[in-house]
KEDO-675971 format. One record per atom (N, C-alpha, C): x, y, z; residue in three letters. Coordinates in steps of 0.1 Angstrom, whole numbers, padded with zeros to 4 digits, always signed. Example, Ala and Ser with C-alpha at 12.3 -4.5 7.8 and 13.67 -1.06 7.14 Angstrom:
REM residues 2
+0132-0057+0078ALA +0123-0045+0078ALA +0132-0033+0078ALA +0128-0022+0071SER +0137-0011+0071SER +0129+0000+0079SER 
REM end
This chain:
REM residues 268
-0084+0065+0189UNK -0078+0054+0196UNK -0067+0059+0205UNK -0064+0052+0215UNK -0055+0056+0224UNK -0041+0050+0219UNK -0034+0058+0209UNK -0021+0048+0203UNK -0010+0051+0211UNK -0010+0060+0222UNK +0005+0062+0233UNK +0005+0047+0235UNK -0004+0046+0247UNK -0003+0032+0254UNK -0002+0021+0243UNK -0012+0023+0232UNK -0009+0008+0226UNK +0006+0004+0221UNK +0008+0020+0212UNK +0024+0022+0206UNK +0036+0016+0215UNK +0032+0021+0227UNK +0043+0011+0240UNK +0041-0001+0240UNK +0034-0010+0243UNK +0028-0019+0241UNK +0035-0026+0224UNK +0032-0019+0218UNK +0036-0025+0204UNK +0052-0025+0203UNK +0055-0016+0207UNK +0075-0014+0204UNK +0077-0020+0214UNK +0072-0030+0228UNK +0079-0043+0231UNK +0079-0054+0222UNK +0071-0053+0210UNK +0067-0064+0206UNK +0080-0067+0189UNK +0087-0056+0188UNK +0088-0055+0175UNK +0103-0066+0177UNK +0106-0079+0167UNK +0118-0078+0168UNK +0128-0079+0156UNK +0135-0075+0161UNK +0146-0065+0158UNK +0158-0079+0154UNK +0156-0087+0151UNK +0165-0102+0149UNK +0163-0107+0141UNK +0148-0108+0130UNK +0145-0113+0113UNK +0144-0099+0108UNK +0148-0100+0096UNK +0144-0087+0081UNK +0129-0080+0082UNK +0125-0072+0083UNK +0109-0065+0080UNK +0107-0059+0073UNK +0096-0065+0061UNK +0091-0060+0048UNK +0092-0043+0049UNK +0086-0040+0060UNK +0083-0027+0065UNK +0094-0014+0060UNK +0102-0025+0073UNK +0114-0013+0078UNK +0124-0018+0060UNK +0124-0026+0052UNK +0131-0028+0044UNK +0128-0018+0036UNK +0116-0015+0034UNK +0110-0006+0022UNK +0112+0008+0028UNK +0113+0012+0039UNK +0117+0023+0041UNK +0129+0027+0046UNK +0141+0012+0044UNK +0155+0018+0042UNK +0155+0020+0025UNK +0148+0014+0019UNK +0152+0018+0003UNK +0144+0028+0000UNK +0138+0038+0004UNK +0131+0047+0004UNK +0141+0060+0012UNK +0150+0057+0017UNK +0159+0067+0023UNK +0156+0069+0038UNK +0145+0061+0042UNK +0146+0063+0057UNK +0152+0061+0067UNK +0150+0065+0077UNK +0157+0058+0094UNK +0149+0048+0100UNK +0140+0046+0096UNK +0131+0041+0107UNK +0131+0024+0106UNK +0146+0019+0104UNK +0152+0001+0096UNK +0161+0000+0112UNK +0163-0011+0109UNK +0176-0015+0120UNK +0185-0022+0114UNK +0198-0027+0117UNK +0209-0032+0112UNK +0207-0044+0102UNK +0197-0052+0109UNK +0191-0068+0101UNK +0186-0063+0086UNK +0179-0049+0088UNK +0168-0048+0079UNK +0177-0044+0068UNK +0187-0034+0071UNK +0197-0026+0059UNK +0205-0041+0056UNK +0209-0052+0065UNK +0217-0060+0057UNK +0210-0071+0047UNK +0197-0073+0046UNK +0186-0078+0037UNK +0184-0072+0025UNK +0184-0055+0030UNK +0179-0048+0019UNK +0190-0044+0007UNK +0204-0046+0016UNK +0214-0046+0006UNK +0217-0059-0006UNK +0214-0070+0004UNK +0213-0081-0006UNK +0203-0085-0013UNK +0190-0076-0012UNK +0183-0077-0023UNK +0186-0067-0033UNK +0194-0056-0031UNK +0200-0045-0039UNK +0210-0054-0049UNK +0217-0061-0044UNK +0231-0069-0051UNK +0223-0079-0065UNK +0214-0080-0058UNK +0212-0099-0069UNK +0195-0085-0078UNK +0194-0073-0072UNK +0185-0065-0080UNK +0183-0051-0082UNK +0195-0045-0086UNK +0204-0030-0085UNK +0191-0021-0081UNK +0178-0025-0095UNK +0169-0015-0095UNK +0156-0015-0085UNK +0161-0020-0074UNK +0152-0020-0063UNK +0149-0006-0056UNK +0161+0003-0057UNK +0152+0014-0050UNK +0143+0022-0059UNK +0147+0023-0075UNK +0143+0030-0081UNK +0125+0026-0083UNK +0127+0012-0077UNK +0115+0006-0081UNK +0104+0007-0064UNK +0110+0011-0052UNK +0104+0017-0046UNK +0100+0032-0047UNK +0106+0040-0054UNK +0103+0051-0048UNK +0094+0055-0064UNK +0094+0042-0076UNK +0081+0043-0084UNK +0067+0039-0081UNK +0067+0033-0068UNK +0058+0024-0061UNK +0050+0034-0052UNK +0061+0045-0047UNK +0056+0054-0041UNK +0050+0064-0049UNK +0055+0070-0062UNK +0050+0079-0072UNK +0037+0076-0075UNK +0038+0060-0078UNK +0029+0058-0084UNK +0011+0061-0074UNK +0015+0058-0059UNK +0008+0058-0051UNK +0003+0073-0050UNK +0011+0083-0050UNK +0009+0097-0051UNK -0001+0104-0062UNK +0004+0096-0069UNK -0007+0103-0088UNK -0024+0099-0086UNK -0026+0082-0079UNK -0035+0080-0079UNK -0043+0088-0069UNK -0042+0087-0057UNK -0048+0094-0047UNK -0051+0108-0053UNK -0040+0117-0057UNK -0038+0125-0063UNK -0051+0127-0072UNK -0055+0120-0087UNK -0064+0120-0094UNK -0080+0115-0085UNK -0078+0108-0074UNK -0089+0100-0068UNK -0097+0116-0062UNK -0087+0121-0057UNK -0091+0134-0049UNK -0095+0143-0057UNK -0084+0150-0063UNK -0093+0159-0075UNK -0101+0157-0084UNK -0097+0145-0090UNK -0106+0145-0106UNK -0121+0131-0104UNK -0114+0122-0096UNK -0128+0117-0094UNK -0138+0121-0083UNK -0134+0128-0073UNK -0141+0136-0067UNK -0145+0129-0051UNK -0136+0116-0048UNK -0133+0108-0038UNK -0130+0118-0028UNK -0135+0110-0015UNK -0135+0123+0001UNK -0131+0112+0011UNK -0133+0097+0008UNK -0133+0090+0019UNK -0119+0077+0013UNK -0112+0071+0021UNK -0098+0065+0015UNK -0092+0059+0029UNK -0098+0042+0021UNK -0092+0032+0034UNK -0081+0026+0029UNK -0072+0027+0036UNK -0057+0024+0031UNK -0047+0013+0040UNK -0051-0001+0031UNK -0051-0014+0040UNK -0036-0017+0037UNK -0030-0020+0047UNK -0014-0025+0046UNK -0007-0013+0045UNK -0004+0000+0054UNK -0005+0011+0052UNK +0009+0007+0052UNK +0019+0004+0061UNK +0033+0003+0057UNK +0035+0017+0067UNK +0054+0020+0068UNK +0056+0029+0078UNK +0052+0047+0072UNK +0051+0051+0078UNK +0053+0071+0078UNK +0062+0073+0065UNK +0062+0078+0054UNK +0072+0087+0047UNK +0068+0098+0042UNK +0075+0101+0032UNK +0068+0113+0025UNK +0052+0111+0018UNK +0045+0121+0014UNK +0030+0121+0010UNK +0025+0109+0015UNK +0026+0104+0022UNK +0015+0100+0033UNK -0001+0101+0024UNK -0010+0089+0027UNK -0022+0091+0017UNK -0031+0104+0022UNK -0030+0102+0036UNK -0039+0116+0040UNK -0038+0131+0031UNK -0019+0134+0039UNK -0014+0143+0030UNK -0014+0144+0016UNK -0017+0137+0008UNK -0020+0138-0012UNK -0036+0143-0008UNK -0040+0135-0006UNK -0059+0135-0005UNK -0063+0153-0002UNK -0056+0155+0012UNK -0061+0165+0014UNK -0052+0175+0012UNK -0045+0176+0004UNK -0042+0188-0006UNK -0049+0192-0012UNK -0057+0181-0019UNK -0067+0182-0031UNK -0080+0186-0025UNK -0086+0180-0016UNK -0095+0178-0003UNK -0097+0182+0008UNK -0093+0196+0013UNK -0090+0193+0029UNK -0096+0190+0034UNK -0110+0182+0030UNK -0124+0177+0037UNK -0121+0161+0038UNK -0110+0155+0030UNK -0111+0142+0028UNK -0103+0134+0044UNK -0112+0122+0047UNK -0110+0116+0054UNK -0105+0100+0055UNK -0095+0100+0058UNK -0085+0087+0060UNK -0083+0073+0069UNK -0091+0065+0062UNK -0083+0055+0077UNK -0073+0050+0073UNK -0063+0045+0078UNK -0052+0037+0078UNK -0051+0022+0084UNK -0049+0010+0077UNK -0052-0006+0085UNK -0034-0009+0084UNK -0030-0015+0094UNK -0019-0025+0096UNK -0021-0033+0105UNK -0012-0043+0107UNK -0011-0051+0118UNK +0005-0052+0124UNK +0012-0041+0123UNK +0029-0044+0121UNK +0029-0033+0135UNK +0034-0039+0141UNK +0034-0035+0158UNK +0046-0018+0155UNK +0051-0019+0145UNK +0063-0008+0140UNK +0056+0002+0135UNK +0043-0003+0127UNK +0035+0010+0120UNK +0028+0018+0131UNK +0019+0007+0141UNK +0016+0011+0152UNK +0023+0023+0159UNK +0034+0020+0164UNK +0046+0030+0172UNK +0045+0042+0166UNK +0044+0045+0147UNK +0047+0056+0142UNK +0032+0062+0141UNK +0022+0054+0144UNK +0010+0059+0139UNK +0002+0072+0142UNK +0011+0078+0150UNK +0009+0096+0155UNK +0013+0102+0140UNK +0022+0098+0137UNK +0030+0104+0121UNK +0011+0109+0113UNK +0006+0093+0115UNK -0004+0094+0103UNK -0016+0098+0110UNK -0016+0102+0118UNK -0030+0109+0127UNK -0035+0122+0125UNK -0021+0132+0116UNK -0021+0144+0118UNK -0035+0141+0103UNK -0040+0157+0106UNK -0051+0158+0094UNK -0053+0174+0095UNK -0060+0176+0085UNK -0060+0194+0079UNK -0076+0191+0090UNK -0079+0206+0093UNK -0089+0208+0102UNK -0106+0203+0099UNK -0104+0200+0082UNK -0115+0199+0076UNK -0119+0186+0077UNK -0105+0177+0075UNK -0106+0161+0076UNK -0103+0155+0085UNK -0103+0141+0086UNK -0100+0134+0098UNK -0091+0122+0092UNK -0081+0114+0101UNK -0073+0100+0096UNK -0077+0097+0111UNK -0077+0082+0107UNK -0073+0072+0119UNK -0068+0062+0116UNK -0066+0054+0127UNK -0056+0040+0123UNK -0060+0025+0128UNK -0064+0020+0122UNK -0069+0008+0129UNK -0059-0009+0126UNK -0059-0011+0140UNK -0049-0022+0139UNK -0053-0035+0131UNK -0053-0042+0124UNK -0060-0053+0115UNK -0052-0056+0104UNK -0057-0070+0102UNK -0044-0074+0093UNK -0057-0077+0081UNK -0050-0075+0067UNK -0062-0076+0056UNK -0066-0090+0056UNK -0063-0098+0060UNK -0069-0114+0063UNK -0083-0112+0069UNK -0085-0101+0074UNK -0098-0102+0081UNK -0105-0084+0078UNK -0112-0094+0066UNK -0114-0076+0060UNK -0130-0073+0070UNK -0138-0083+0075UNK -0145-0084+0082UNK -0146-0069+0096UNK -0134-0072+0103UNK -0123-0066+0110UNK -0123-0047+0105UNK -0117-0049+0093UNK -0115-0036+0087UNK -0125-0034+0083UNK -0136-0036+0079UNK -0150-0025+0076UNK -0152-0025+0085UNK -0155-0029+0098UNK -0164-0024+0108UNK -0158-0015+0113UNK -0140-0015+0115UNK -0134-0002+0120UNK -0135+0009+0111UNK -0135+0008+0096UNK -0135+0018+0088UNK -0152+0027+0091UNK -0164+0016+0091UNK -0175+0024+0096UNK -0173+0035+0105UNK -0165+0033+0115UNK -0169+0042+0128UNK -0161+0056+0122UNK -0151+0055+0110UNK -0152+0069+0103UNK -0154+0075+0093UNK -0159+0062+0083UNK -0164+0064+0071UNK -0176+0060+0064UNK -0185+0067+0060UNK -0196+0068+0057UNK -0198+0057+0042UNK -0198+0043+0043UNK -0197+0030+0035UNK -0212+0035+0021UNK -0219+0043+0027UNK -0231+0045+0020UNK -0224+0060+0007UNK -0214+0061+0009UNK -0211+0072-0002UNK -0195+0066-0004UNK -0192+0071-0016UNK -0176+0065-0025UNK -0165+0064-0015UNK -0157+0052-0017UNK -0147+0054-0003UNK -0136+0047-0017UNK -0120+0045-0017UNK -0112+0045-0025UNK -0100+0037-0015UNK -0110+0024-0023UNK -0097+0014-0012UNK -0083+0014-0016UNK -0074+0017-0009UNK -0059+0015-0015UNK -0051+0003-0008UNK -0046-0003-0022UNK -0038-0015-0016UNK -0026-0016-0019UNK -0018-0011-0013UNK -0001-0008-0022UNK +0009-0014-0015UNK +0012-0024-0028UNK +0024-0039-0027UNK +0018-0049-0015UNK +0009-0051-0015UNK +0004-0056+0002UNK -0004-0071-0004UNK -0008-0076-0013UNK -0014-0083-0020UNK -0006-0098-0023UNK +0005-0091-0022UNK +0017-0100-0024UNK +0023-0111-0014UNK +0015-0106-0005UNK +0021-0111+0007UNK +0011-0121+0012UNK -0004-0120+0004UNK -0013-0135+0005UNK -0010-0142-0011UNK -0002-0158-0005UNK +0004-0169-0013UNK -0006-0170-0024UNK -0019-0173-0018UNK -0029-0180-0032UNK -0034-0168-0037UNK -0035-0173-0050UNK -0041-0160-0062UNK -0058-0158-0055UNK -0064-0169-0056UNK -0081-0165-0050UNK -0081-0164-0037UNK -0074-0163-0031UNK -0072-0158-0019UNK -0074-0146-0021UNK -0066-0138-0024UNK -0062-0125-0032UNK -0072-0123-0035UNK -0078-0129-0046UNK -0086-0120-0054UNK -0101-0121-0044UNK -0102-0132-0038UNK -0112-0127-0026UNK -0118-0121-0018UNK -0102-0113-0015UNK -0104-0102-0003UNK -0106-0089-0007UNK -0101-0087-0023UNK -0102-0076-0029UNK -0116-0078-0028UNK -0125-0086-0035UNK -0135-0089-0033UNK -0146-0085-0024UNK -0140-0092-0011UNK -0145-0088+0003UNK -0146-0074+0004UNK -0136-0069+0005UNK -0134-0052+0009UNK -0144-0043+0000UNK -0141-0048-0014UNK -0149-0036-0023UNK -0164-0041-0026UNK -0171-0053-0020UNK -0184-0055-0019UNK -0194-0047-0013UNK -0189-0039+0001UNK -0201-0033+0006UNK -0193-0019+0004UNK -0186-0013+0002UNK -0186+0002-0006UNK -0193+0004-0020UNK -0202+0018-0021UNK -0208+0027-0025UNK -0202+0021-0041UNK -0209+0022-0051UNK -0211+0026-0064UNK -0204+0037-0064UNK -0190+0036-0073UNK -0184+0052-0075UNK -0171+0047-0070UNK -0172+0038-0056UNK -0160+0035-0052UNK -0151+0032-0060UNK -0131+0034-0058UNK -0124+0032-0066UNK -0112+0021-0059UNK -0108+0011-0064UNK -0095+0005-0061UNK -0080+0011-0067UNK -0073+0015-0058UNK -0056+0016-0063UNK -0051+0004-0056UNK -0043-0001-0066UNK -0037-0013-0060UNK -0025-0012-0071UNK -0015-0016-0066UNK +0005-0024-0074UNK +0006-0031-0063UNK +0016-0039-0071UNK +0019-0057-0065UNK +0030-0059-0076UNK +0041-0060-0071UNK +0053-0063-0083UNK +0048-0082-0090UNK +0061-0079-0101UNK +0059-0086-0112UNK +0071-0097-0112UNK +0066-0110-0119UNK +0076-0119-0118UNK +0082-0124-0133UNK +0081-0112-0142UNK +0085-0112-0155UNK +0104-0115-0156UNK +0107-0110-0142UNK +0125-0103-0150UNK +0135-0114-0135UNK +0140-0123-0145UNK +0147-0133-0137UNK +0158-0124-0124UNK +0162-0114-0125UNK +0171-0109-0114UNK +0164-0105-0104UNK +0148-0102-0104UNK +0136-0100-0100UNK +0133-0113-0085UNK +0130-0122-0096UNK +0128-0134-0089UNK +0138-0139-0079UNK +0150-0141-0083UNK +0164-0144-0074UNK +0163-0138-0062UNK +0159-0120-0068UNK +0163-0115-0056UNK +0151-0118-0041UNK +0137-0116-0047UNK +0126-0123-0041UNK +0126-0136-0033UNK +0132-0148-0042UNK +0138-0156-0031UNK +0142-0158-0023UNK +0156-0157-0026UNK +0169-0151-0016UNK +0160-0141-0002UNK +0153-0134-0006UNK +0146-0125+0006UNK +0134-0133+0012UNK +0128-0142+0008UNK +0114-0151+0010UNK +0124-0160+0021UNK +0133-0164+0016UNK +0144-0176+0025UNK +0150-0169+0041UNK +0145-0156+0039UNK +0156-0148+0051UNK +0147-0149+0063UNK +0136-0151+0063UNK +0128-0155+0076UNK +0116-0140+0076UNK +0119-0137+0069UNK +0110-0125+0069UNK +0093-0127+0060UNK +0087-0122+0064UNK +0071-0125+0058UNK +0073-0123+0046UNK +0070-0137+0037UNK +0073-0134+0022UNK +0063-0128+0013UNK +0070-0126+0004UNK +0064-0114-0005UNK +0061-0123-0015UNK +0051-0127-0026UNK +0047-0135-0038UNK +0046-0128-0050UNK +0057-0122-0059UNK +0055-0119-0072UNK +0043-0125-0081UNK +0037-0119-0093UNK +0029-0125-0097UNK +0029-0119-0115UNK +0024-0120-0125UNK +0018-0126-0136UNK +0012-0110-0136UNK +0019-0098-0147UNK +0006-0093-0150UNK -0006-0095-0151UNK -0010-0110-0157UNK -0025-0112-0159UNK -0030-0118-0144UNK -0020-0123-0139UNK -0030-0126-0123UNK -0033-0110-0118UNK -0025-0101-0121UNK -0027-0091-0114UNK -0041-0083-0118UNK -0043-0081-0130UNK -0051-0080-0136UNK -0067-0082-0131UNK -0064-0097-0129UNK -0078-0102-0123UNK -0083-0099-0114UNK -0074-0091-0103UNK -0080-0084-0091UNK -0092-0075-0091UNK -0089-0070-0106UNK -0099-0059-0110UNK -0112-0066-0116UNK -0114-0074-0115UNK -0127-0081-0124UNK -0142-0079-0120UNK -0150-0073-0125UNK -0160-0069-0122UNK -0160-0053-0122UNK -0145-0048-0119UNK -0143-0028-0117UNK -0144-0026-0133UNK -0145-0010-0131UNK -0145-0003-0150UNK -0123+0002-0145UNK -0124-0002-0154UNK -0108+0002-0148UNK -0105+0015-0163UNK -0096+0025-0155UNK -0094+0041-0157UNK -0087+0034-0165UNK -0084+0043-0175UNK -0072+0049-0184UNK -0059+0055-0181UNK -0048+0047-0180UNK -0047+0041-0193UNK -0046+0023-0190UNK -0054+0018-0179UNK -0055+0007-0177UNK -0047-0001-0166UNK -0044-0014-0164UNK -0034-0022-0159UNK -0021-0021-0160UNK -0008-0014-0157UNK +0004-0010-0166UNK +0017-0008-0156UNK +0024-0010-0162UNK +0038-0008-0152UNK +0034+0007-0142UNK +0035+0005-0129UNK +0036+0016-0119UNK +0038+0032-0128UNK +0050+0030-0135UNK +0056+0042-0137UNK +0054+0046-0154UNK +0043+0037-0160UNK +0036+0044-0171UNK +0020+0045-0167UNK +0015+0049-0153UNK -0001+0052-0150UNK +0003+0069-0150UNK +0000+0076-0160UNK -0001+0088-0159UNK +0010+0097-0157UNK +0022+0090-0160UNK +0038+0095-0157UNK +0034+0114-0152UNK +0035+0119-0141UNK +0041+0134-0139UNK +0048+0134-0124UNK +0045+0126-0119UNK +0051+0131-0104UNK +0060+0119-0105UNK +0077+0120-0105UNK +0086+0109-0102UNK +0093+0102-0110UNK +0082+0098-0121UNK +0085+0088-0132UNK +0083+0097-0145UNK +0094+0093-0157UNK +0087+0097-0170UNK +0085+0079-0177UNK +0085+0070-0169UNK +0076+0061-0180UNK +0093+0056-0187UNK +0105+0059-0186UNK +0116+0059-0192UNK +0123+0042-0192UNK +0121+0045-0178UNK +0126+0027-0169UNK +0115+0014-0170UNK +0113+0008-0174UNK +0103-0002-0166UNK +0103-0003-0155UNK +0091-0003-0145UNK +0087-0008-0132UNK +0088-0023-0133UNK +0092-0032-0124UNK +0088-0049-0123UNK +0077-0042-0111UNK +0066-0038-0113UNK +0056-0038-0105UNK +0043-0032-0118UNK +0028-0040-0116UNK +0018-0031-0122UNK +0008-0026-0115UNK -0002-0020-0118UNK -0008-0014-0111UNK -0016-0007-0119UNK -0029-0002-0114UNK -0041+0009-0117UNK -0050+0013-0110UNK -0061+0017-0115UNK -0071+0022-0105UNK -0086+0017-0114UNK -0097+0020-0109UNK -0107+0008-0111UNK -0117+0013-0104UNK -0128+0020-0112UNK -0142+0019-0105UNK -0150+0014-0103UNK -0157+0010-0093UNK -0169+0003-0093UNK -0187+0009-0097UNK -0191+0001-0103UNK -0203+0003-0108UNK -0214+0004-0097UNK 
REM end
């Protein structure tokens, strides 16, 4: 795709005057790529919930191990990664094809800011390919058809959906589109997905307080609603479980609780 022109096009569009899930998660992740609105949000969800960064950059660990196992041990080459969020460290391409240099990446958002950076996620080892397609997961219709033109739907592809679930209100809604997406991928196919948790009341406050700031709200949820996303998948070992006890090595020892869960899940 031609993302100069579009990226222009998209950085008139961003504004820079409500909070962004985006840019928020990547000032608590140590980035630059926030503006003054976004760090003064992100601080006040820091105040009413201290362990908010630690619980980003388990969100990201946790993101790393999966891919990580998808590439080497299940033997996954293809990885559509819907709600991609901005550029940081290990990037899904970058984990995959360490493991892979053959493995090939699309990336879905609809955030005119992901757009801008999406050169970041274009880069690929000689063996593999990434692309980026603009689409919002409401229309997963939208996203397979762009995922076909670089992924081969007839062999295992490893949908990833990280913290992005949260952000559609109704639970069957949700569990729909998981649905939707992992209906016409290959037998073998695998789901990664976390979605924080609405167990721990300083959790909640802070969620609110940030749902009220004008920014696209985020919907905590019910280990067990989370759970049900997976219904119908064989779900891996060691199951459904806080982010930072799926296989603790890279980031986490499993020490802290995550207020987020998460797993991975094959399809039959």
């Amino acid at each position: 795709m031609d993302t100069h022109g579009a990226a222009a096009r998209a950085e008139g569009e961003i504004d820079t005057s409500i909070p962004h899930s985006a840019r928020i998660w990547n000032y608590w992740l140590g980035g630059k790529d926030n503006y003054a609105v976004d760090r003064e949000a992100g601080d006040q969800y820091r105040e009413a919930f201290p362990g908010i960064d630690e619980l980003a950059r388990a969100s990201r660990y946790f993101l790393t191990r999966t891919i990580r196992h998808l590439a080497s041990e299940a033997g996954i080459r293809q990885f559509l990664d819907v709600g991609t969020g901005l550029p940081t460290v290990d990037n899904t391409h970058e984990v995959a094809q360490r493991a892979n240099p053959e493995a090939r990446v699309v990336y879905v958002d609809n955030d005119p800011l992901v757009l801008v950076h999406a050169q970041a996620l274009l880069t690929s080892s000689p063996e593999g390919r990434t692309a980026y397609i603009e689409a919002d997961l409401r229309e997963p219709g939208k996203v397979l058809a762009g995922a076909r033109e670089i992924l081969d739907l007839n062999e295992p592809v490893a949908l990833i959906l990280s913290g992005v679930l949260g952000h559609i209100a109704d639970d069957e809604e949700a569990r729909g589109l998981v649905r939707a997406l992992m209906a016409p991928l290959a037998p073998g196919s695998h789901l990664s997905h976390n979605d924080g948790v609405d167990e721990n009341p300083e959790t909640n406050a802070a969620q609110d307080d940030y749902n009220d700031s004008g920014a696209v709200p985020y919907n905590l949820r019910s280990p067990e609603t989370i759970r049900s996303f997976y219904e119908g998948l064989d779900v891996v070992p060691p199951g459904i479980v806080r982010i930072n006890e799926w296989r603790p090595d890279i980031g986490d020892d499993g020490a802290v609780p995550a207020a987020a869960f998460g797993g991975v899940a094959r399809k039959r």
